[in-house]
N, C-alpha and C positions, 0 to 999 in steps of 0.2 A: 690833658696829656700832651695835645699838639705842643704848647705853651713849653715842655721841657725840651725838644728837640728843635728849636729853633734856632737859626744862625745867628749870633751876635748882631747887635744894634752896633750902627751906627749914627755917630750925631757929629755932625761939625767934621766929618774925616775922620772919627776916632772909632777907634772898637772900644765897646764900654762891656765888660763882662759879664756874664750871668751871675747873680746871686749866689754864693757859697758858704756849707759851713765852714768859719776859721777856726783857728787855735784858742783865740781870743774869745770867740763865742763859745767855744768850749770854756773857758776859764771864767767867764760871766756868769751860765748857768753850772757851773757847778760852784760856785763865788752865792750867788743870787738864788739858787734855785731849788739848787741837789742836800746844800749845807744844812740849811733852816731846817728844810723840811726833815732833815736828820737829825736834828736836836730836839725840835716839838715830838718826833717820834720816840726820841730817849728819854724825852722827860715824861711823854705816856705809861714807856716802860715800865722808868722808876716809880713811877706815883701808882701806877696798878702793882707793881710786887709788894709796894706798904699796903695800899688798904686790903689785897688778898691777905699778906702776912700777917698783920694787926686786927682786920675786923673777922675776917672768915676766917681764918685759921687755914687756910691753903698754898700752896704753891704754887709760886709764877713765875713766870719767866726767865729769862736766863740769873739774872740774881742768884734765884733758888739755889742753882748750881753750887756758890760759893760758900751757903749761908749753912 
């Protein structure tokens, strides 16, 4: 916790600044990170509303809604 409250480094004269999240790292992990794992989760979706639909005979997920 000390670690977060400490004063700026300097090296050579310079103030070199703490660590930050950017905008950038925002647009990586949702680029990199947030996307994927929201596709794999949609094509779970899809593929469990067919085999509830086709093999069980039930309804799933938001699909159903449409169908």
């Amino acid at each position: 916790m000390s670690r977060l409250f400490r004063s700026p480094e300097r090296i050579h004269g310079l103030v070199i600044p703490a660590p930050r999240f950017t905008r950038w790292a925002l647009a990586y992990f949702l680029k990199f990170v947030l996307a994927p794992a929201l596709l794999v989760l949609l094509a779970l979706d899809i593929a469990l509303y067919f085999v509830f639909r086709d093999w069980l005979d039930a309804c799933y997920g938001i699909l159903c809604l449409w169908s």
